[in-house]
C-alpha positions as CSV (number, residue, x, y, z in Angstrom):
1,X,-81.3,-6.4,10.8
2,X,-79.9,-2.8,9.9
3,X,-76.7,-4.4,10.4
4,X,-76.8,-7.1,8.4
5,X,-78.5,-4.9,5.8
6,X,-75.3,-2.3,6.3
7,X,-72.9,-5.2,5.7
8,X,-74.5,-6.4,2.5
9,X,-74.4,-2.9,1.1
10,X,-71.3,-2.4,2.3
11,X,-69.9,-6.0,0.5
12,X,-71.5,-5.1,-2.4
13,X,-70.0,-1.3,-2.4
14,X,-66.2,-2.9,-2.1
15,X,-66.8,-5.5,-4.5
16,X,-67.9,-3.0,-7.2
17,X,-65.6,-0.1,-6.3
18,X,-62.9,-3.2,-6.7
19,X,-63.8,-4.1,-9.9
20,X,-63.6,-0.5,-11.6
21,X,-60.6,0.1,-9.5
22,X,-58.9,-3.1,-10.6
23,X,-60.3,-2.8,-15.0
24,X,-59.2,0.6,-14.2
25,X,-55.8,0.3,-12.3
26,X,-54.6,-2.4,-15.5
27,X,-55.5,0.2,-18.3
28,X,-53.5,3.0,-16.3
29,X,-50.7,0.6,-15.5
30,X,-50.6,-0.4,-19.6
31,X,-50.5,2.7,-20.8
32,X,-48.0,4.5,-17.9
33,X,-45.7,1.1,-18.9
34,X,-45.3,2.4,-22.6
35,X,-44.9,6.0,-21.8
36,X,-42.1,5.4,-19.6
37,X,-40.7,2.6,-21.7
38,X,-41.2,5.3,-24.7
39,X,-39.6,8.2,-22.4
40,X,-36.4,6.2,-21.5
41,X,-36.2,5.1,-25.6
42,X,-36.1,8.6,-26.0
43,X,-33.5,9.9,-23.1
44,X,-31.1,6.8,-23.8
45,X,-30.8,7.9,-27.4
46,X,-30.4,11.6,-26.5
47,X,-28.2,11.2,-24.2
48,X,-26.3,8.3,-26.7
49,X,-25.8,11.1,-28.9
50,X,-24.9,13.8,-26.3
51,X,-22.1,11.9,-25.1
52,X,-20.8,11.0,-28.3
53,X,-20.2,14.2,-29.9
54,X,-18.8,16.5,-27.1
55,X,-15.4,15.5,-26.2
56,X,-14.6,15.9,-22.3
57,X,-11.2,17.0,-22.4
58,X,-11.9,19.6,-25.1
59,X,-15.2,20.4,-23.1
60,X,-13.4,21.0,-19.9
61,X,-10.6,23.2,-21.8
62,X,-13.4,25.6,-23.2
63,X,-14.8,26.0,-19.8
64,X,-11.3,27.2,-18.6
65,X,-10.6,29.1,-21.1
66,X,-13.9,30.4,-22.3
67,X,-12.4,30.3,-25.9
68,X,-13.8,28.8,-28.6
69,X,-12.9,27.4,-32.1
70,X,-14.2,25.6,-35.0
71,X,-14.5,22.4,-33.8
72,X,-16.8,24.1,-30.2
73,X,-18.9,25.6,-33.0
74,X,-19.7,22.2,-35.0
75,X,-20.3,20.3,-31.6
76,X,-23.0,23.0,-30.5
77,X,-24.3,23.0,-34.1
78,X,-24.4,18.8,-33.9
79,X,-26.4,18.8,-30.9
80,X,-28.7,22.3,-32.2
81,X,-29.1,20.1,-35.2
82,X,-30.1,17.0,-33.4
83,X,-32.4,19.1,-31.1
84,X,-34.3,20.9,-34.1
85,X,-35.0,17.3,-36.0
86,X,-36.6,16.0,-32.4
87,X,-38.4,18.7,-31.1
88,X,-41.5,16.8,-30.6
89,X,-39.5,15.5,-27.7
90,X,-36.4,17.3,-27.0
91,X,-36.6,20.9,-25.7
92,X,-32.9,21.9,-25.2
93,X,-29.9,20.3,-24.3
94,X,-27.0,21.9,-22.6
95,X,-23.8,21.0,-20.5
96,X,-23.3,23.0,-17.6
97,X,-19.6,23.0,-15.0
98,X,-21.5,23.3,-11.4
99,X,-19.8,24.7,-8.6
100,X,-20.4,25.9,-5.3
101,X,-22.1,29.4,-6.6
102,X,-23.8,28.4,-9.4
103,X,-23.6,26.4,-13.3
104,X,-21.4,27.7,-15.7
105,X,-22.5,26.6,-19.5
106,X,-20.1,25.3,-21.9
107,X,-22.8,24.2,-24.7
108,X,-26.4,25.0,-25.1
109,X,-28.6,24.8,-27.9
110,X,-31.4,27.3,-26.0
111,X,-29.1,30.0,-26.6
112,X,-26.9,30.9,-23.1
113,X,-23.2,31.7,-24.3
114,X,-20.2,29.7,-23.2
115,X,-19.4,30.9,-19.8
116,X,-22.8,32.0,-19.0
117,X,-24.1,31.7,-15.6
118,X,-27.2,30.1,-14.1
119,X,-28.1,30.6,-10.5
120,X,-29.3,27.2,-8.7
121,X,-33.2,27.3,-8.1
122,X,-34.8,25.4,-5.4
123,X,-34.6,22.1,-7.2
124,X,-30.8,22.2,-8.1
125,X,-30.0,23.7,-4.8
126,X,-30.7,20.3,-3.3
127,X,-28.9,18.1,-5.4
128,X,-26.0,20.7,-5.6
129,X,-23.7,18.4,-3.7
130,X,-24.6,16.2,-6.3
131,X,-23.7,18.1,-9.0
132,X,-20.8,19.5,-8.0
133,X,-19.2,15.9,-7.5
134,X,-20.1,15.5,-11.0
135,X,-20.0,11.6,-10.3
136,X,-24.3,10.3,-10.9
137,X,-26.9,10.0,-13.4
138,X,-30.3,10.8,-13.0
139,X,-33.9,11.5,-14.3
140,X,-36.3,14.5,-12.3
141,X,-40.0,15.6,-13.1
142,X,-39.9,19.2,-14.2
143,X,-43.1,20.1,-14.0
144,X,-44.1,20.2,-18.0
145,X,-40.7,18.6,-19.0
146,X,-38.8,15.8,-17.7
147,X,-35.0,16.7,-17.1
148,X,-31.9,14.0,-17.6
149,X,-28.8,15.0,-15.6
150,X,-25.9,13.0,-17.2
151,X,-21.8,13.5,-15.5
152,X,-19.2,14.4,-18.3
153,X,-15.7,13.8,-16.8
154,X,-12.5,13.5,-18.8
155,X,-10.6,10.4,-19.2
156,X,-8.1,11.0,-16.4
157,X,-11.7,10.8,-14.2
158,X,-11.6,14.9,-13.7
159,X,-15.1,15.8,-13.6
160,X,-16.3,18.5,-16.5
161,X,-20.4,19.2,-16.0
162,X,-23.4,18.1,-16.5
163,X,-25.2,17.3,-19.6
164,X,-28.9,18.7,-19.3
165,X,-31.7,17.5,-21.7
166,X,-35.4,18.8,-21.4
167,X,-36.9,16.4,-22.7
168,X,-41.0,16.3,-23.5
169,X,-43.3,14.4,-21.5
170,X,-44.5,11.2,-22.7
171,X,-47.2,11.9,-25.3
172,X,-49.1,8.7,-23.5
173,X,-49.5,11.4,-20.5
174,X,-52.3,13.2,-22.1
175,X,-54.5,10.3,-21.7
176,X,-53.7,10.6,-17.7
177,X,-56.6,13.4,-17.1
178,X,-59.5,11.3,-19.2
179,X,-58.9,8.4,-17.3
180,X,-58.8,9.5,-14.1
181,X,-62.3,11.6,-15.0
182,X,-63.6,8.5,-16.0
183,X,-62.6,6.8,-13.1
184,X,-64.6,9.0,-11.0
185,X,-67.4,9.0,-13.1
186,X,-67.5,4.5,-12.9
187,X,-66.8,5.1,-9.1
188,X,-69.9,7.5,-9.0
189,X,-72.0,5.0,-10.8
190,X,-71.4,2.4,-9.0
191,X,-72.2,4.3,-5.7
192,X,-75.7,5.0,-7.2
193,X,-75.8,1.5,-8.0
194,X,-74.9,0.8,-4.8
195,X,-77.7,2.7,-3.3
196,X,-80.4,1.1,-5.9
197,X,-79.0,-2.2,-4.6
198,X,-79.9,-0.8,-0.5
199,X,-83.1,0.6,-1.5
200,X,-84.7,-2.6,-3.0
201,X,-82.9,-4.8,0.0
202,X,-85.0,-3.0,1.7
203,X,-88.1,-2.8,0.0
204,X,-88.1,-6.5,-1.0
205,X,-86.8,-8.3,2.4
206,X,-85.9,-6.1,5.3
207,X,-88.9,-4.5,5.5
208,X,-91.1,-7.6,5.6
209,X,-88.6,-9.5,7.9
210,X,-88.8,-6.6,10.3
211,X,-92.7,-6.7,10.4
212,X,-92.2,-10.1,10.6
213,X,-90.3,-9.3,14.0
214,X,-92.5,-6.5,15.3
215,X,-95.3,-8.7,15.0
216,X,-93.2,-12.0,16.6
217,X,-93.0,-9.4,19.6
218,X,-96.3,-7.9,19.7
219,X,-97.4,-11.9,19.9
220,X,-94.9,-12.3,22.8
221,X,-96.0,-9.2,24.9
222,X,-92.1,-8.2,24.7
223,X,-91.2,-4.0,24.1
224,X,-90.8,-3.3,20.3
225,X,-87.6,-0.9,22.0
226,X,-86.0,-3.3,23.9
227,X,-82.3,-3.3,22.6
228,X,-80.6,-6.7,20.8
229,X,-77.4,-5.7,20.2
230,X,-74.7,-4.2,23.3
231,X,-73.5,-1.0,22.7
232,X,-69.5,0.0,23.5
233,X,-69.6,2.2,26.6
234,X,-67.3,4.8,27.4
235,X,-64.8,2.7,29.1
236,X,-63.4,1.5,25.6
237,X,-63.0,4.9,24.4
238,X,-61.1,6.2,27.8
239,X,-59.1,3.0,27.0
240,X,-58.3,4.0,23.4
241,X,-57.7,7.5,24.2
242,X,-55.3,6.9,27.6
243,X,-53.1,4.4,25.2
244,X,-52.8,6.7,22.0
245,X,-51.7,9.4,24.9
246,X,-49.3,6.6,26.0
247,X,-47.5,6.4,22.8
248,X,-47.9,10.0,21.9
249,X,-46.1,10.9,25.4
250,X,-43.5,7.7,24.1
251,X,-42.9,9.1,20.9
252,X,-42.1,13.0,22.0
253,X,-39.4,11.8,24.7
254,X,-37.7,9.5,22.1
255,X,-38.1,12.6,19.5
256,X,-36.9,14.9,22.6
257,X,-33.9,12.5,23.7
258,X,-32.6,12.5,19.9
259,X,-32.6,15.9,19.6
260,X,-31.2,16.6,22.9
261,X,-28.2,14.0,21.5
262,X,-28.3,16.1,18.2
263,X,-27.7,19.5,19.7
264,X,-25.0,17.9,21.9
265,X,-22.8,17.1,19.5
266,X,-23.8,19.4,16.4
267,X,-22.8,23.2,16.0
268,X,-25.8,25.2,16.0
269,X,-25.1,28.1,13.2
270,X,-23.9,25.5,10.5
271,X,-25.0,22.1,11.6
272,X,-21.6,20.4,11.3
273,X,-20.7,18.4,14.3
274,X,-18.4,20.5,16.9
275,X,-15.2,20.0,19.1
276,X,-17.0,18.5,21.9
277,X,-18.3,15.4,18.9
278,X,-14.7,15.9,17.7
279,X,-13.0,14.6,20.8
280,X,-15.3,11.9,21.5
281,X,-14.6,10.8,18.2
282,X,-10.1,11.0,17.7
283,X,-9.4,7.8,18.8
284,X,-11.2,6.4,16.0
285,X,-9.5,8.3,14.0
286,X,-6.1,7.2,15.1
287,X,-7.1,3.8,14.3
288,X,-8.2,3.9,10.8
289,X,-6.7,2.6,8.2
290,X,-5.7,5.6,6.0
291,X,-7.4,9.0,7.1
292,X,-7.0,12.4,4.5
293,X,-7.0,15.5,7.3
294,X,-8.1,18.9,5.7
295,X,-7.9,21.8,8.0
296,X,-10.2,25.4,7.4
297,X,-9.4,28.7,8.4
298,X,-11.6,31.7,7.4
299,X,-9.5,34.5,6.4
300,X,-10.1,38.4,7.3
301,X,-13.4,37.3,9.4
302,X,-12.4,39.2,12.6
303,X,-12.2,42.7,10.6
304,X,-15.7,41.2,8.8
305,X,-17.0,41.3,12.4
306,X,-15.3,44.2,13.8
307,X,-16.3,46.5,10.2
308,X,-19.8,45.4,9.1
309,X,-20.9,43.3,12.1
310,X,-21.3,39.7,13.4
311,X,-24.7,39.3,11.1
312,X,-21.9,39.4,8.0
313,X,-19.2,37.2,9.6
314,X,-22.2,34.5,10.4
315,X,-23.2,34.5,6.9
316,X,-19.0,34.2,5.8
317,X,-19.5,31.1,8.4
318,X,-22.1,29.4,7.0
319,X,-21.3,29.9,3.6
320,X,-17.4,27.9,4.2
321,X,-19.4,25.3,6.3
322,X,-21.8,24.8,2.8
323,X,-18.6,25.0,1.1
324,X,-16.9,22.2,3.1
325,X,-19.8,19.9,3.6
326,X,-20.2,19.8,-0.4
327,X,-16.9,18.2,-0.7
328,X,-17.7,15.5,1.5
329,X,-18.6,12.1,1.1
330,X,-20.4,9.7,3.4
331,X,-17.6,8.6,5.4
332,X,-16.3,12.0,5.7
333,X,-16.5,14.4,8.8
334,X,-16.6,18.1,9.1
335,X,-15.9,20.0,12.9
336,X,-16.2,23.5,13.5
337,X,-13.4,23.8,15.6
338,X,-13.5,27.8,16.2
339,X,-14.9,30.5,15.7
340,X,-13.4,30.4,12.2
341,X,-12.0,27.2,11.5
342,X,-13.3,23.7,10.8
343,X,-11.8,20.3,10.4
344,X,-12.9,17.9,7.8
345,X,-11.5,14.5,8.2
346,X,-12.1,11.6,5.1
347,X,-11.6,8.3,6.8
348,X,-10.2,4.9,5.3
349,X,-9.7,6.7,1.8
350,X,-8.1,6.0,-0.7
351,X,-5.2,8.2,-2.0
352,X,-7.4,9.2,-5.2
353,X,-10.2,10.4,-3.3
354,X,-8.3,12.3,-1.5
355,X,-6.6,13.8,-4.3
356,X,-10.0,14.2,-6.2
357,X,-11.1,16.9,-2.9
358,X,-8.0,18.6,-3.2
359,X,-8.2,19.1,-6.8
360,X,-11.6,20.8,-6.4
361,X,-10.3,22.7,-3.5
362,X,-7.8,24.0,-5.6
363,X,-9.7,24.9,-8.7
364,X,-12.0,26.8,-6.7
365,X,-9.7,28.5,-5.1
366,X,-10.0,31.6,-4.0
367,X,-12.8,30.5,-2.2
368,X,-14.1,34.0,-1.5
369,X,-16.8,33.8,1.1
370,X,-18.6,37.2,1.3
371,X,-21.2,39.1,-0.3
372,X,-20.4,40.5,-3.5
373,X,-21.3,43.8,-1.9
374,X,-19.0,43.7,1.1
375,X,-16.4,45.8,0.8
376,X,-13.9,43.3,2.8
377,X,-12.9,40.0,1.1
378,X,-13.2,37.0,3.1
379,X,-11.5,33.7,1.4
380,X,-11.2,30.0,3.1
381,X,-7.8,29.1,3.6
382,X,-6.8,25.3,3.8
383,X,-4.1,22.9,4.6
384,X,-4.0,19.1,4.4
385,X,-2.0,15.8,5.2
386,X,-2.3,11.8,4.2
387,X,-1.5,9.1,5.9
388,X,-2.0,5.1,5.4
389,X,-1.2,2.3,7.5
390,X,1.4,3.1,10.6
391,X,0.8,7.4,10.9
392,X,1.0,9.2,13.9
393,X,-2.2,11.3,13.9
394,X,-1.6,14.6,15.6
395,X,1.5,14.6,13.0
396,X,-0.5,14.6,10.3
397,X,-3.0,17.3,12.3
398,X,-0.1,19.7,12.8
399,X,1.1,19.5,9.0
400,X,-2.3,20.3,8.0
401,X,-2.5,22.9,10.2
402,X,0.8,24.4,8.9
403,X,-0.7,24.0,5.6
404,X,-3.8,25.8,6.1
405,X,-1.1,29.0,7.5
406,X,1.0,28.7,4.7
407,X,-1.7,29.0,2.8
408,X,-3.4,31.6,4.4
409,X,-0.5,33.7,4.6
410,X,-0.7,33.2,0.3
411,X,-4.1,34.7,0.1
412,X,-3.7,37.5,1.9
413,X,-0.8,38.7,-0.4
414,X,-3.2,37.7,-3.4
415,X,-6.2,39.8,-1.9
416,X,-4.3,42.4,-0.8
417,X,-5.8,41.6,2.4
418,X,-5.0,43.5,5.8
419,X,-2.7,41.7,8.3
420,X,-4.9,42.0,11.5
């Protein structure tokens, strides 16, 4: 009887706890529909006007040159302007240049400077590949604010920032704490009304059907403790516990095998793939359709090493590999192939991508790769080929490699570097 009893309170429980969840979920799902239907309103239209008042070419000049004139001064007051009559739901909105140290602002109506720069904290660090291609749109929660990320580039496609609004949660939000309070409370109701239920189940029918059955029994001669039901012994349980061993001792080789296979073919410092992944891997890159070859060389590292110490020339290491694996797109590949040189090879790409790389290659360049408090200069040299239909591969590996020396030979007359 006490499980039959269990059941009904148990039907009754999920049937109630349904209910307030269900009235409950449609109210939250109402009013979360026009706040974000409100909250995109609002970013389309900032964003609208953003894009329309900042020109890209002139934008990307003033980052350049970091000079302004009358017409950088009515753009920033445009957008302070537009800022100040909707600050019930804009904060701020800026455009910032991102690249591989940091974002550099061109306009901002919170008051940074053109040519200002803002380290990346630990929510732009992980989209700063994103950023730095300068080619996607998105939204991201901000904690108290929600922040739009928009790509500026010019109309010969050369990328120019970011435009950054801070925009003001939903006002519908506030309503999120009341109802989920009241939620709990209808959930704690119906619990106690739950138990109300149980308590006069029993008291009006289980009780009297049990001394129905204690007396059926005592008329019998049978023992009131004699058992009705079979219990699970521990057999089942050593069952269940010998198969979820099973596929836990399944699921840490297949874990162990992919990481062995991992660290076979990945350097360990930088986690690009290395020259033993590299030559598995050529003759599928003798066979692609067009393939862009970029090879890196580390400038001045073996002084770094020999001066301050292999803990400094690791960190020059890892900051090219960052460097290197920022430029790349899916397709691409990047090899360490020394101690101080890595390969990154685009595959089946298009001339334009592969011009798109270089130019941001170039504009970074130097690349300087130490600590600002190093007293040696380390800078990432580079050297690259193109080829498209019929190519001879190690051709096009040898001119990038001549390249990358040419080039290297450059920056150590720029940097006054030492010759060893």
């Amino acid at each position: 009887m006490r499980s039959v009893k269990n059941k009904i309170s148990g039907y009754a429980a999920c049937a109630l706890l349904l209910f307030v969840t269900a009235c409950f979920g449609v109210v939250y799902f109402c009013l979360r529909s026009f706040g974000t239907s409100y909250q995109e309103d609002m970013d389309r239209a900032v964003n609208q006007f953003a894009l329309s008042v900042i020109d890209p070419d002139s934008a990307r000049n003033y980052n350049v040159t970091r000079i302004t004139d009358e017409e950088y001064y009515t753009t920033l007051n445009k957008l302070k302007n537009f800022q100040s009559g909707n600050s019930q739901c804009v904060d701020r909105i800026s455009l910032y240049s991102f690249n591989n140290s940091g974002g550099i602002c061109i306009f901002d109506t919170g008051g940074d400077s053109i040519g200002n720069r803002q380290e990346y904290d630990e929510y732009t660090e992980s989209v700063m590949a994103e950023l730095i291609n300068c080619r996607n749109s998105w939204t991201a929660d901000g904690g108290s604010d929600v922040v739009c990320y928009t790509s500026v580039r010019t109309v010969d496609d050369q990328p120019v920032g970011y435009i950054i609004v801070h925009m003001k949660k939903s006002p519908l939000d506030r309503f999120n704490t009341p109802i989920i309070l009241m939620y709990v409370a209808m959930m704690a109701i119906s619990l106690i009304m739950v138990r109300v239920f149980s308590v006069l189940m029993e008291r009006n029918i289980f009780r009297p059907i049990r001394e129905l059955t204690d007396t059926s029994l005592n008329f019998t001669g049978e023992d009131e403790d004699t058992p009705t039901e079979e219990t699970n012994g521990d057999e089942i349980r050593g069952l269940r516990s010998a198969v979820n061993k099973m596929f836990m001792h399944i699921n840490s080789g297949a874990e162990s095998l992919s990481r062995a296979i991992f660290d076979a073919n990945h350097d360990g410092m930088t986690g690009t793939l290395n020259k033993r992944c590299y030559h598995n891997m050529v003759e599928n890159f003798r066979s692609c359709s067009s393939i862009c070859v970029v090879y890196f060389d580390v400038n001045n590292l073996k002084l770094m090493n020999d001066t301050l110490g292999h803990e400094s020339g690791d960190y020059v290491i890892k900051r090219a590999a960052e460097y290197i694996k920022a430029l790349m797109s899916p397709k691409d590949y990047c090899f360490r192939m020394g101690g101080d040189e890595f390969l990154m090879v685009m595959t089946d790409c298009t001339y334009r991508e592969m011009d798109n790389v270089i130019s941001r290659i170039e504009t970074d360049s130097p690349i300087i790769l130490n600590r600002d408090s190093d007293p040696l200069k380390c800078a990432l040299s580079y050297g690259c080929s193109y080829g498209k239909g019929s190519f001879d591969y190690d051709s096009l590996l040898t001119e990038a490699e001549e390249g990358m020396y040419e080039k290297k030979a450059e920056l150590k007359m720029l940097l006054q570097m030492p010759e060893r």
